[in-house]
C-alpha positions, 0 to 999 in steps of 0.5 A: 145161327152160330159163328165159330172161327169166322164161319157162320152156320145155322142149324135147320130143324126138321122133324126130329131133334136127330134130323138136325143140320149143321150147314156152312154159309158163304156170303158170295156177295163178300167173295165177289168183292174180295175177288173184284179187290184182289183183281183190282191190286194185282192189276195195279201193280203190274200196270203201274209196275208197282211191285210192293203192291204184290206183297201188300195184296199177299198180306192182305189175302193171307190175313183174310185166310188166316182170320176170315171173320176180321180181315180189310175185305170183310171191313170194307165190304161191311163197314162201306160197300153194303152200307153205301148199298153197292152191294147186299149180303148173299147168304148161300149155303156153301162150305167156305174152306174151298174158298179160303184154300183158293186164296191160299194158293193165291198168296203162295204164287203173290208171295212167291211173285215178291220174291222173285220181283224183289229178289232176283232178276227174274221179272218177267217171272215175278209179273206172270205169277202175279198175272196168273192170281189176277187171270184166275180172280178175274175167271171166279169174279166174271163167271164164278168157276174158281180154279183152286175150290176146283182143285180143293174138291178133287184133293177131297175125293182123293182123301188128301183134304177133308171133304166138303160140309155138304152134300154134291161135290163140286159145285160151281155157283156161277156169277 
């Protein structure tokens, strides 16, 4: 098993040294929790019209696109939730990039939500783009169709983004 830029992969050796298989892994436990916090702090914020909460949760997800293996999700879900035992690890077989270009689309629309909340006039603007990361979050977290790996897999087959690491095109993986 190898890490390399926050991804794990384990190679698999079949009957010849040349069959050998470099397969991306994705813990869809991490993802869930990620999603769960995602959807927890943009709800806060609009709930609680707090919005410095939408540029927090921009950070936060930006950092985790940026640095997958070290960011605040991956800390408190190894460092508390799986040690508390609220949730173990998931270790699928599953290209991670879908996943983090989802959530870089969300901190587009968060950080574009903080500009149009703290910005301009325009609220009802900045809440419904930080209403439309919590609708999408919430549809991967309750029954795993995730919106942006959708829209990352078509890109793919249009040869406008790499294609992903293993075989089946779209996969959805449901809850």
């Amino acid at each position: 098993m190898t890490q390399a830029r926050g991804i794990r992969t384990q190679t698999m050796n079949m009957s010849s040294p040349a069959t050998q298989l470099n397969l991306p892994r994705v813990d869809t436990n991490l993802g869930k929790f990620t999603q769960g916090s995602t959807v927890l702090l943009t709800a806060l914020a609009f709930l609680l019209n707090l919005p410095i909460l939408v540029p927090i949760t921009a950070f936060i997800m930006a950092w985790a696109v940026l640095f997958p293996a070290a960011n605040p999700y991956r800390w408190l879900y190894k460092g508390l939730i799986i040690p508390s035992g609220l949730l173990k690890p998931r270790i699928v077989e599953d290209d991670p990039n879908p996943h983090r270009f989802a959530q870089g689309v969300g901190v587009v629309f968060l950080l574009a939500a903080s500009i149009v909340l703290f910005f301009t006039p325009l609220i009802a603007l900045g809440w419904a783009l930080d209403i439309i990361v919590f609708v999408l979050a919430s549809i991967n977290l309750t029954i795993g169709f995730c919106a942006g790996c959708f829209v990352y897999y078509h890109l793919g087959r249009a040869g406008l983004l790499p294609k992903v690491r293993y075989e089946g095109s779209f996969h959805w993986r449901g809850v």
